[in-house]
C-alpha positions as CSV (number, residue, x, y, z in Angstrom):
1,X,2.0,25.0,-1.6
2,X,3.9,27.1,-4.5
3,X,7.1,25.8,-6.2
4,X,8.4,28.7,-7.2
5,X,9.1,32.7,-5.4
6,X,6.8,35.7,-6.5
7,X,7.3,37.6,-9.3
8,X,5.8,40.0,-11.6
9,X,2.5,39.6,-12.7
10,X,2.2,37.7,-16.0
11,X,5.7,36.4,-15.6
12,X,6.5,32.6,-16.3
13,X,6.9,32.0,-12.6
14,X,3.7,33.7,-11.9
15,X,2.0,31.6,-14.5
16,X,3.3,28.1,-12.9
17,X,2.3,29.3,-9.6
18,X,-1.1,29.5,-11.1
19,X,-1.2,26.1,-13.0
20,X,0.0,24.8,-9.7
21,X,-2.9,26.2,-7.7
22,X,-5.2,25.0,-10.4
23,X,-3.6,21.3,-10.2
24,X,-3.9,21.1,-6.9
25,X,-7.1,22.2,-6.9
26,X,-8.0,19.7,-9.3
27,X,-6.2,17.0,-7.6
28,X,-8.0,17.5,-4.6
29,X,-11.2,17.5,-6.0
30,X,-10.4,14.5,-8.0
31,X,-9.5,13.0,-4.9
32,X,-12.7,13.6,-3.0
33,X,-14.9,12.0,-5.6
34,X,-12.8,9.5,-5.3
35,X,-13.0,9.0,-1.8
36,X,-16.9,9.4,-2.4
37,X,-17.3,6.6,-5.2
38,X,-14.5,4.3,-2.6
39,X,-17.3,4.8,0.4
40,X,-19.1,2.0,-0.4
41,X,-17.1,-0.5,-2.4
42,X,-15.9,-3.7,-0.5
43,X,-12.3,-4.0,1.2
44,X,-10.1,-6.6,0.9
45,X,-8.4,-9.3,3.3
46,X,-5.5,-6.7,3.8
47,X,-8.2,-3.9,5.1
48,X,-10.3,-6.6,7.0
49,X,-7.2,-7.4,8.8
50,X,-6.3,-3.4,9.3
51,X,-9.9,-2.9,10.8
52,X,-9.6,-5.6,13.0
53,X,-6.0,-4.6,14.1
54,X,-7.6,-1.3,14.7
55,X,-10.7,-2.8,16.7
56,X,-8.3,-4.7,18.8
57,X,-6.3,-1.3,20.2
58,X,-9.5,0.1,21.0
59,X,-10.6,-2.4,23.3
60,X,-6.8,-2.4,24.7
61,X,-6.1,-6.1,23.7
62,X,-2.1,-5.9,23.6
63,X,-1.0,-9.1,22.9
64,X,-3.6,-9.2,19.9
65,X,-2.7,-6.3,18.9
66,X,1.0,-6.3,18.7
67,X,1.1,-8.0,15.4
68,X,4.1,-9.2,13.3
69,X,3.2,-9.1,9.7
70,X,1.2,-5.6,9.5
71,X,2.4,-2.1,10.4
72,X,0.5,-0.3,13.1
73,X,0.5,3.2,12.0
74,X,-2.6,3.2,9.6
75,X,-4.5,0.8,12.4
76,X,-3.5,3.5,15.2
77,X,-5.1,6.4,12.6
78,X,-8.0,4.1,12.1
79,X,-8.6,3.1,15.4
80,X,-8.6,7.1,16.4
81,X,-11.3,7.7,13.3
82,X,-13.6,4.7,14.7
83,X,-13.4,6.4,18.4
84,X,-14.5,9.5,17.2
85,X,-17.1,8.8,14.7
86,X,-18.5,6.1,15.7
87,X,-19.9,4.9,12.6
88,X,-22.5,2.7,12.7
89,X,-21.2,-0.7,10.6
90,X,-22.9,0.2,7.7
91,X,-20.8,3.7,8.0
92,X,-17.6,1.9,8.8
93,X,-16.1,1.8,5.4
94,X,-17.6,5.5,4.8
95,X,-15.2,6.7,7.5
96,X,-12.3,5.3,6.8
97,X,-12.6,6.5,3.3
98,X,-12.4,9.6,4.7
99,X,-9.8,8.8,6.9
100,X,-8.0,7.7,3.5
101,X,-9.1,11.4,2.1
102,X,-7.3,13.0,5.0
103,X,-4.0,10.7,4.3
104,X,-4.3,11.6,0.4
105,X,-4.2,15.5,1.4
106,X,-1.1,15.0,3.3
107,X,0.6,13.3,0.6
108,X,-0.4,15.9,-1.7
109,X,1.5,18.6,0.7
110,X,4.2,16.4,0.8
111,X,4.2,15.4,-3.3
112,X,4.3,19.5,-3.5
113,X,6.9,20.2,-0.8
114,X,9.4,17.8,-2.4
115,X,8.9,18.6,-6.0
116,X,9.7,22.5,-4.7
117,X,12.8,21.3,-2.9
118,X,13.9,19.3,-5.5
119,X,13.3,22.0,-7.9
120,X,15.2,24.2,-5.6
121,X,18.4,21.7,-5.2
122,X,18.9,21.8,-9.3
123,X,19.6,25.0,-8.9
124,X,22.5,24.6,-6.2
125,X,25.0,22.9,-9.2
126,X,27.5,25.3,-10.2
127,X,27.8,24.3,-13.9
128,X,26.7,26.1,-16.6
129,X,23.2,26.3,-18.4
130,X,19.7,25.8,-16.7
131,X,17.3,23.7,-15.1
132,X,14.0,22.3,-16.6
133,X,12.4,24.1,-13.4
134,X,13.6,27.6,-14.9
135,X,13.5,26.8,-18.5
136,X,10.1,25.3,-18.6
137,X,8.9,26.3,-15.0
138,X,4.5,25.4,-16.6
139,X,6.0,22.1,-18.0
140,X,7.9,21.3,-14.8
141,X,4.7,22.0,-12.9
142,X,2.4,20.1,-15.3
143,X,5.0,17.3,-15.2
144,X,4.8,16.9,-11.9
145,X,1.3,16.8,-10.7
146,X,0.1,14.7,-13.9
147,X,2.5,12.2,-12.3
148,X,1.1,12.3,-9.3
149,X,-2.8,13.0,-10.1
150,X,-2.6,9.9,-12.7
151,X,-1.3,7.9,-9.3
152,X,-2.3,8.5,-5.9
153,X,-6.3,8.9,-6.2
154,X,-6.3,5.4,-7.1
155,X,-5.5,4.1,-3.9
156,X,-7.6,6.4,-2.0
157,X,-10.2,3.3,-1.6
158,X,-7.7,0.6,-0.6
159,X,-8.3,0.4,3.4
160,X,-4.4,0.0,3.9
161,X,-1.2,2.4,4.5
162,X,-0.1,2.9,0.8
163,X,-1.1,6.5,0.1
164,X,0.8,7.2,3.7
165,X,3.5,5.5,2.8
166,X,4.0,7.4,-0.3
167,X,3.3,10.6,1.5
168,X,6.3,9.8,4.3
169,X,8.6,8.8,1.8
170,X,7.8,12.0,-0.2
171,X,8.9,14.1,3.4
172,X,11.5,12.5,4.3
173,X,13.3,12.7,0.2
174,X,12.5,16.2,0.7
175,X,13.7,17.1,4.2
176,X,17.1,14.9,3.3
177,X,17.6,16.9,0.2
178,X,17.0,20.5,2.5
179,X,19.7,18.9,5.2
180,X,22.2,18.1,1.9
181,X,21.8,21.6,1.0
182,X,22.7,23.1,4.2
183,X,19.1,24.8,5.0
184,X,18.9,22.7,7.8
185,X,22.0,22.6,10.1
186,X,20.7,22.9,13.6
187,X,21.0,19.2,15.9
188,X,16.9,19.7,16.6
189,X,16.4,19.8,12.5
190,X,18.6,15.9,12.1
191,X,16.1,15.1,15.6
192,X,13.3,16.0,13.6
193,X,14.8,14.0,10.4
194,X,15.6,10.5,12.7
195,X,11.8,10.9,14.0
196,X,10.4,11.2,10.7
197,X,12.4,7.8,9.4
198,X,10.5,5.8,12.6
199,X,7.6,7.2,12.1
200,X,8.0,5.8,8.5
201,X,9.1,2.5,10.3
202,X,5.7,2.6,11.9
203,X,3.5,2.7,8.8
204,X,5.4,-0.2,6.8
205,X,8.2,-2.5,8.5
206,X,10.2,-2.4,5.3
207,X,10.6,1.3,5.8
208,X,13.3,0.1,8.1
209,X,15.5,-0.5,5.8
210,X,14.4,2.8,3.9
211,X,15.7,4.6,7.1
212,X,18.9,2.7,7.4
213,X,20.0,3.5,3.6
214,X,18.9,6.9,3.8
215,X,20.9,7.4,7.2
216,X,24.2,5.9,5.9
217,X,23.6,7.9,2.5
218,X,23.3,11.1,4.7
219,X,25.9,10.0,6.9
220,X,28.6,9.4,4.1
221,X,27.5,13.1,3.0
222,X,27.6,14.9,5.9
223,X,30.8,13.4,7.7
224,X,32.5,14.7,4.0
225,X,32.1,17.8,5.5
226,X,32.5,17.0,9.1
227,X,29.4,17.0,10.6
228,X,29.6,13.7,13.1
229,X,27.2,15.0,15.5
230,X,23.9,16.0,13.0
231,X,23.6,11.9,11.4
232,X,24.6,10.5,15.0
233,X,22.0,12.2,16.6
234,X,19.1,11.0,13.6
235,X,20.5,7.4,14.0
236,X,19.7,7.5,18.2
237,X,16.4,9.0,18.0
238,X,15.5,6.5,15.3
239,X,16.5,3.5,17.4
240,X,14.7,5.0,20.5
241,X,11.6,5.7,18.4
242,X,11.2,2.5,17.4
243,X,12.5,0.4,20.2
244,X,9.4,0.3,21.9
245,X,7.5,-1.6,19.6
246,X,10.3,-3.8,18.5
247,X,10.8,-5.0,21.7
248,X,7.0,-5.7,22.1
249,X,6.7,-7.3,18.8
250,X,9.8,-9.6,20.0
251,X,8.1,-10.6,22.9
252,X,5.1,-12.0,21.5
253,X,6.5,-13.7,18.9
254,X,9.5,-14.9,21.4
255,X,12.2,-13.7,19.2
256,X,13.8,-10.8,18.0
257,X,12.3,-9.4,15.0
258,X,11.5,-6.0,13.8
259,X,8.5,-7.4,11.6
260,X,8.0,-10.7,9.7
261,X,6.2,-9.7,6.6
262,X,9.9,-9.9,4.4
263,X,10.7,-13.3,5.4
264,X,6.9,-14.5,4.5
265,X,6.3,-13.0,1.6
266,X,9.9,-14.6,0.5
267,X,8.8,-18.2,1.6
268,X,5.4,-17.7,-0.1
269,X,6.9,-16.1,-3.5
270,X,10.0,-17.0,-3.8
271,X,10.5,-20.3,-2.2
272,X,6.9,-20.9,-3.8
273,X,6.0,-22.6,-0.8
274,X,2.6,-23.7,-0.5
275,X,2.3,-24.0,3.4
276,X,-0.3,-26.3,3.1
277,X,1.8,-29.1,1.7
278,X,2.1,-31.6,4.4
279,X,0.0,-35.0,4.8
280,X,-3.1,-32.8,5.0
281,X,-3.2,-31.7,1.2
282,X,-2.6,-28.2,-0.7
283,X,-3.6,-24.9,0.8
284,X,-5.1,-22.8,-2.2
285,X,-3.1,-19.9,-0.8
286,X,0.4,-19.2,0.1
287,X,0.0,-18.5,3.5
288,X,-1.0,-21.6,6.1
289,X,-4.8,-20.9,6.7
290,X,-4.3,-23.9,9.7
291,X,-4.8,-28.5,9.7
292,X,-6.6,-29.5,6.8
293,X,-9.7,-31.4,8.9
294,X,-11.2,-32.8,6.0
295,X,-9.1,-33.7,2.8
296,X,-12.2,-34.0,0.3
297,X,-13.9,-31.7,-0.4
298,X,-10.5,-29.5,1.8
299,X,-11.4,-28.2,4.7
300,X,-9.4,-26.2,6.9
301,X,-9.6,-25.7,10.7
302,X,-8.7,-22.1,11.4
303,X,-6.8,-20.6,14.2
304,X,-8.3,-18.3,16.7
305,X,-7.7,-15.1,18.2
306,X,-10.2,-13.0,20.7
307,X,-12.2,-10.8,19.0
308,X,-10.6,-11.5,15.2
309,X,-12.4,-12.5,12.1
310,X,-9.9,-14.9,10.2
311,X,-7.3,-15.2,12.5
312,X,-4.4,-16.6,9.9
313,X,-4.2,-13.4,7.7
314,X,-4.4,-11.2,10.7
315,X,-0.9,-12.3,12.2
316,X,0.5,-14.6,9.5
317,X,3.7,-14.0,11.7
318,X,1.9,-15.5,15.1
319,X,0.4,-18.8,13.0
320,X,2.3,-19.3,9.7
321,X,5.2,-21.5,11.5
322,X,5.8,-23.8,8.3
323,X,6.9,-21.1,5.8
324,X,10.9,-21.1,5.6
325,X,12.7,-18.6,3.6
326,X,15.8,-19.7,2.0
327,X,17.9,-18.2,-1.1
328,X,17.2,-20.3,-4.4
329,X,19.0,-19.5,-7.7
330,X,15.8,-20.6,-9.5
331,X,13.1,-19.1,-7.3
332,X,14.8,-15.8,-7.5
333,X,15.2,-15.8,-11.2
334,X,11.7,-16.7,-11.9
335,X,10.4,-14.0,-9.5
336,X,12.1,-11.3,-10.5
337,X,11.2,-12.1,-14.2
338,X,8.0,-12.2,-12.8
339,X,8.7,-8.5,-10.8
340,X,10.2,-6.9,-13.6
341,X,7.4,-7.4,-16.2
342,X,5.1,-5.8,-13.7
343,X,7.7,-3.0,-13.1
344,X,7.7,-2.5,-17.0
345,X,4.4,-2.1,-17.5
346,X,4.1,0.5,-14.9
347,X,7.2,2.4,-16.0
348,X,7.6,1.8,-19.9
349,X,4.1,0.9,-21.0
350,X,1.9,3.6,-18.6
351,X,4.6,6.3,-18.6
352,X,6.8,5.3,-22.0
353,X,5.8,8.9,-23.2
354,X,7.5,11.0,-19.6
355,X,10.5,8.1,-19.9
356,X,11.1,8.8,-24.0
357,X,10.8,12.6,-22.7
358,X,13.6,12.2,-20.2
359,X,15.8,10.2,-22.5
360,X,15.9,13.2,-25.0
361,X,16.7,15.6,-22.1
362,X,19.4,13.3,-20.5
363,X,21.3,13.6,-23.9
364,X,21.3,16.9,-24.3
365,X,24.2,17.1,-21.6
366,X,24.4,13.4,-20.5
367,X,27.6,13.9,-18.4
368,X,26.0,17.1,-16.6
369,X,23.1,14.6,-15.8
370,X,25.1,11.8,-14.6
371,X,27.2,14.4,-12.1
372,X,24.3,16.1,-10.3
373,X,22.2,12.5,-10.4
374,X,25.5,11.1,-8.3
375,X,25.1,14.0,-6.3
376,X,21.3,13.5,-5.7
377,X,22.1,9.8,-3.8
378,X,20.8,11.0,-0.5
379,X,17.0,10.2,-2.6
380,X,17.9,8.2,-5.3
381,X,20.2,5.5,-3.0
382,X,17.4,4.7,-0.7
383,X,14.4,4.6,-3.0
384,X,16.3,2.0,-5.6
385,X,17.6,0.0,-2.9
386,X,13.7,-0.4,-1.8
387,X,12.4,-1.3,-5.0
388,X,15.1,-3.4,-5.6
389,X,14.1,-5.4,-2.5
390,X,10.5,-5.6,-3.2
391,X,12.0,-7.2,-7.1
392,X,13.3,-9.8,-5.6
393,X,10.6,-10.5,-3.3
394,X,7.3,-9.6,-4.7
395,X,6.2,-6.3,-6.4
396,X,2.9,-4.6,-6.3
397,X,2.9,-1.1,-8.1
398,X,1.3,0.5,-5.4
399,X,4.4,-0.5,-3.0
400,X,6.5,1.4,-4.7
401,X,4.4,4.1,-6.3
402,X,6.1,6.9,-3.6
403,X,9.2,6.1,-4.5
404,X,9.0,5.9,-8.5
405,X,7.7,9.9,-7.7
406,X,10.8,10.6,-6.1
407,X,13.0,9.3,-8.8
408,X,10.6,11.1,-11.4
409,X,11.6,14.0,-9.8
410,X,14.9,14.1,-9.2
411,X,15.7,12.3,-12.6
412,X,13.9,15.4,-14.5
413,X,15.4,17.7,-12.0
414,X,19.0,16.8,-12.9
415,X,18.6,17.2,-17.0
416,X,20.6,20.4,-17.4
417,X,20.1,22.0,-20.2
418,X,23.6,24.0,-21.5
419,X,23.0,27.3,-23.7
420,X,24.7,25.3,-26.7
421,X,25.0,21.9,-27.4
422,X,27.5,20.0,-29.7
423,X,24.6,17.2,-31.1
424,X,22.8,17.7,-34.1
425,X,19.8,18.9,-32.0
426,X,18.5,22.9,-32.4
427,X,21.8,25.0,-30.6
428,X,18.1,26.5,-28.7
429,X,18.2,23.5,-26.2
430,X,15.9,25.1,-23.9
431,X,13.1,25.4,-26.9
432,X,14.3,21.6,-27.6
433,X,13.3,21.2,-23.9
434,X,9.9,22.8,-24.2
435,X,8.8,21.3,-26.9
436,X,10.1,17.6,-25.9
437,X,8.6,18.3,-22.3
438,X,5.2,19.4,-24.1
439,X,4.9,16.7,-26.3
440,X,5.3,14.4,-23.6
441,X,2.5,16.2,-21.2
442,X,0.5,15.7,-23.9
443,X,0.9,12.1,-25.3
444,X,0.8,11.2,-21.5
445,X,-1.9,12.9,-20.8
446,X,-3.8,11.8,-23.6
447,X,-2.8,8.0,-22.4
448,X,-3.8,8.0,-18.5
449,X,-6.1,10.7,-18.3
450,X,-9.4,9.4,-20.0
451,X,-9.2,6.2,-17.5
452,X,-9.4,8.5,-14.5
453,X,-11.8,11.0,-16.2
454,X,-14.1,7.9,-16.9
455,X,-14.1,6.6,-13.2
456,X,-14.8,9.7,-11.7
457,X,-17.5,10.2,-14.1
458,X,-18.8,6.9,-12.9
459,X,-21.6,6.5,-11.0
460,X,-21.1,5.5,-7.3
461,X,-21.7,1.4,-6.5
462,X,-22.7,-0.1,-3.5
463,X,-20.6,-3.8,-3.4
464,X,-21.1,-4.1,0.6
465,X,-25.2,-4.9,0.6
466,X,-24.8,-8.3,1.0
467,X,-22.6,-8.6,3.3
468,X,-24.4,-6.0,5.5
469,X,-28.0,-8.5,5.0
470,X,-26.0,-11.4,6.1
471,X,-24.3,-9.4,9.1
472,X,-27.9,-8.1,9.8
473,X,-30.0,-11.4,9.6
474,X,-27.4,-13.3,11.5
475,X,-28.5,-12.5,15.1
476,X,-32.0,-13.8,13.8
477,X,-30.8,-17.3,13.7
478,X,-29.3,-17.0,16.6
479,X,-25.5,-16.5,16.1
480,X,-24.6,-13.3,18.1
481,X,-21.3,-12.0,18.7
482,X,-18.3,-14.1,19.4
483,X,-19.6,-17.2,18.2
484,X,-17.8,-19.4,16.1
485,X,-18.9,-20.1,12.4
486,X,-17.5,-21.9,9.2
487,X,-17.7,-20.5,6.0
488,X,-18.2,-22.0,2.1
489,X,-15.6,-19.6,0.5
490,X,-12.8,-17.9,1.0
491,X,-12.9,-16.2,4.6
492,X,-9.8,-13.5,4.2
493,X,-12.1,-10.4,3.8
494,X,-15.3,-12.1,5.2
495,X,-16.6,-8.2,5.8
496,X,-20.0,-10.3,6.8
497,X,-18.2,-12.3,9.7
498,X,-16.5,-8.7,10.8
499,X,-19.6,-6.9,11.2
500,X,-21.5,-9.7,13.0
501,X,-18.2,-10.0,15.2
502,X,-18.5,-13.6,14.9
503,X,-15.1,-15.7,14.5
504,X,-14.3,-17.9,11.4
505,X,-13.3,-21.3,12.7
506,X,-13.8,-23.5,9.4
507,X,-13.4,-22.6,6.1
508,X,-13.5,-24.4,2.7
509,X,-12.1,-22.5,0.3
510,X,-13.3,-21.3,-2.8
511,X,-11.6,-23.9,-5.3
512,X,-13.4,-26.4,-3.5
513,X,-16.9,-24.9,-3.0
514,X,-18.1,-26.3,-6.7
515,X,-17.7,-30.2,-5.4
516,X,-19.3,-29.6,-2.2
517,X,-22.7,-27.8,-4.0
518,X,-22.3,-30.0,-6.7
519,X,-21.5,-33.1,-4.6
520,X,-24.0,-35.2,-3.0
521,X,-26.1,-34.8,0.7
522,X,-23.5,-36.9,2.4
523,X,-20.6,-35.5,1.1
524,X,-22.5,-31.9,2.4
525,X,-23.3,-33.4,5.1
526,X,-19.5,-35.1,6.2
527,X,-18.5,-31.1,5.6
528,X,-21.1,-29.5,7.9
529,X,-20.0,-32.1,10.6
530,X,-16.5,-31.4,10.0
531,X,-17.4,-28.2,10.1
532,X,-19.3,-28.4,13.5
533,X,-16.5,-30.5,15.4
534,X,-14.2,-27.6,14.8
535,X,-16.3,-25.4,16.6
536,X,-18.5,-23.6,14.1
537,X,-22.4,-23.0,15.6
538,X,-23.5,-22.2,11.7
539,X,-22.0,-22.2,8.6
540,X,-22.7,-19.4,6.1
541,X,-22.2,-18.7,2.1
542,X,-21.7,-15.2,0.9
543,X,-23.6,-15.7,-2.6
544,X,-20.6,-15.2,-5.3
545,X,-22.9,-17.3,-7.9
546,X,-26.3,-18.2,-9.3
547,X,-26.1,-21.2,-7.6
548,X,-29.4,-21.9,-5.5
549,X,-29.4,-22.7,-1.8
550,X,-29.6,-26.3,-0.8
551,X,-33.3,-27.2,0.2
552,X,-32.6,-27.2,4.4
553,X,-30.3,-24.3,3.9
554,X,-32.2,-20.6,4.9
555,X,-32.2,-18.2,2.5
556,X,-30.8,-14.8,3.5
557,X,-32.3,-11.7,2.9
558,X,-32.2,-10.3,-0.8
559,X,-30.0,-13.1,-1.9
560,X,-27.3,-12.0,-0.2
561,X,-26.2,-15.6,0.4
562,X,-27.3,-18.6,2.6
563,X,-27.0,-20.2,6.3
564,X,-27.3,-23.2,7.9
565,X,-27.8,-23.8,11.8
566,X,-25.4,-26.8,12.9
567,X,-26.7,-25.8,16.8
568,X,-28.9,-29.1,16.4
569,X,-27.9,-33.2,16.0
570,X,-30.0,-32.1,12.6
571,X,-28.6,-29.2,10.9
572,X,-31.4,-29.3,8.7
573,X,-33.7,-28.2,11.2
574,X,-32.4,-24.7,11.6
């Protein structure tokens, strides 16, 4: 999708809208391999519990289903995948990788979209002077897609909604700037704009708030000019959009709630709340994992669901009933220290050399700057008010990594560059402009680019084998699917357990898995029993060590890990 109109061959224009086809040719292919190296690598407990949410709507489970702490969107686009394909287990991962391809190209039209329209509302101030998209149309171009190429293929192998996320917030800046500058006017176009916001809703529940910001931001905007009827009407699709699933999310948790993961991650962060804390002992995690059954070595007795793998990271929101957030001076201060250190390094040490850049453009007519960025709140309001949440709460940079691509743009897009300037810089401020732009392309470039170039030079890996032998060899002992089993290590992304459709009922964590191989037979045994009186029909160890299986423990195929049978009054026997 080009940035820029036609012109004449060999003009400026003409040249960006060539290094714009090349970098989105390159950012798709760099993409691909990375969805080709990702086909194979291992997921984590956030995908487990996406796959599984997506398993569950395909077998029409409802009250499973409906789940409180993860958005359904990406499970709905998985679960459609999975019916289509239908991948073997070993091809699971392959085709959700592709799935995750599919999401990356849409954010890529949306990434190119926005940085068109936001070139395009720079141009609508009627001060004097030009825009970086004019004066340096290459650079803006360049700019642009390094910022987003050095981003978004990342993520292409996490098995969760990140990449989408970024891709819906990209649209919807995009569409809100095209409403504040009057090319879309109709009541259908602010229909369109409120359906867009719930569909965002849908892929992540803090999106909510995203859409509430950006309404009231278009809303003070457009009733300026006395449009009531365009920002009502967004507001009433958005509410009907997503009152269906609100109201079926507040009936199985028997309150009303438009999504629980806030309030959790809040209690687990920071409250610091370990939810274990009780009589029972210490969870080693934030979230409760369920009654501690055994306090030495810990053992935990895990919830169940139909049809789920580890039940207590699926719906924290359905089982986690001991977290409690409350506001703490203290906890707040020490996690946002904690947030803003990670926000540094993503903005000052990985891209110091665009953020020097923009400081040398912004004073080249900081007051022109500081007008059009006030007049560009429709975007900026909304995407700072988000990251400011997840700074107080807990931020990952791929939360946020859509919304730091909005305010790249319209921060760059807002530099105005006058034809003479009263600092000691050249009076040429749009050579001062190319030159600073340049030499920030190319000390940015010369930062993030080799790490990229060097993993998709990489050769691919395969890190699911062993969990596919254990999956495999399972049956052969007889544990079949929908039994129960305990686990020596941590069970959250259990990818074993998930493709023997077997159910986690016991776990001992990994922080405790070193006293039970090094403790003695009793103390093994006094686990296994535990283990067994929770429900568990085997209990199996996904080999993360040299250590050897225990002498009446089976040995799994190509070391992937060992088993023991607790079907008998003598586990050794199996």
């Amino acid at each position: 999708m080009r940035c820029y109109t036609t012109t004449p061959a060999g003009g400026p224009l003409s040249r960006a809208n060539a290094v714009e086809r090349f970098a989105q040719s390159a950012v798709v292919l760099a993409g691909l391999r990375c969805a080709i190296l990702a086909r194979n690598l291992h997921i984590g407990p956030d995908g487990l519990s996406y796959l599984e949410l997506a398993r569950a709507y395909l077998r029409h489970d409802w009250s499973t289903a409906v789940n409180g702490y993860w958005g359904p969107l990406y499970a709905w686009l998985v679960a459609s995948v999975l019916s289509i394909v239908r991948p073997t287990a070993s091809q699971e991962l392959a085709s959700v990788r592709g799935l995750n391809f599919l999401i990356f190209l849409f954010c890529l039209y949306a990434f190119a979209r926005f940085w068109r329209i936001v070139a395009d509302h720079s141009r609508k101030a009627q001060d004097s002077g030009s825009v970086l998209a004019d004066a340096y149309p290459t650079g803006w171009v360049v700019t642009g897609y390094l910022l987003f190429a050095t981003t978004v293929p990342w993520f292409i192998e996490e098995v969760g909604p990140d990449v989408l996320v970024a891709g819906m917030v990209l649209l919807i800046a995009g569409y809100a700037l095209e409403l504040a500058d009057g090319k879309r006017q109709s009541i259908a176009c602010y229909a369109v704009f409120g359906s867009l916001l719930a569909v965002a809703f849908y892929t992540k529940a803090i999106l909510l708030y995203f859409g509430i910001f950006t309404l009231l931001a278009l809303a003070a905007r457009a009733f300026r000019a006395g449009n009531y009827r365009g920002p009502l009407t967004a507001a009433l699709l958005y509410m009907l959009v997503i009152s269906p699933y609100v109201a079926a999310l507040s009936r199985t948790l028997g309150y009303f709630s438009v999504g629980e993961s806030g309030r959790l991650n809040y209690a687990w962060y920071v409250n610091g709340i370990e939810t274990g804390d009780s009589a029972e002992g210490n969870a080693p995690f934030p979230f409760f994992p369920g009654p501690v059954i055994l306090k030495s070595p810990r053992v935990f007795r895990l919830p169940y669901l139909p049809g789920i793998t580890y039940a207590p990271w699926y719906d924290a929101a359905r089982f986690d009933k001991h977290s409690r957030a409350s506001f703490t001076i203290r906890g707040e201060i020490r996690q946002l220290a904690t947030n803003l250190r990670s926000l540094k390094q993503d903005v000052v040490d990985l891209d110091g050399a665009f953020l020097v850049c923009l400081i040398v453009l912004i004073s080249l007519a900081p007051r022109d700057f500081l007008r059009r960025f006030s007049n560009a709140a429709l975007c900026i309001v909304p995407a700072v008010m988000i990251i400011g949440m997840y700074l107080l709460v807990h931020l990952v940079g791929r939360f946020v990594f859509g919304f730091s691509l909005v305010l790249w743009g319209v921060c760059f897009s807002c530099c105005r560059l006058p034809s003479r300037s009263p600092s000691p810089l050249p009076s040429d401020d749009r050579l001062v402009a190319r030159r600073m732009l340049l030499a920030g392309i190319l000390v940015f470039a010369a930062q993030a680019l080799p790490g990229l170039l060097h993993y998709l030079a990489s050769p691919s890996q395969n890190l699911i084998d062993r969990d596919a032998q254990i999956a495999g060899a399972l049956p052969n002992y007889g544990v079949f699917p929908g039994d129960f089993v305990g686990i020596i290590g941590q069970g959250q992304g259990a990818l074993w357990a998930h493709w023997a459709r077997v159910s986690l009922t016991a776990e001992l964590p990994s922080p405790d898995s070193a006293s039970f191989w090094t403790g003695s037979h009793e103390v093994r045994q006094t686990v296994l029993d535990a283990m067994k009186q929770a429900g568990a029909k085997a209990v199996v160890w996904r080999r993360d060590s040299d250590h050897p299986c225990p002498p009446e423990w089976i040995e799994l195929p190509k070391a992937s890990g060992c088993m023991i049978s607790l079907s008998s009054s003598h586990p050794g026997s199996g």
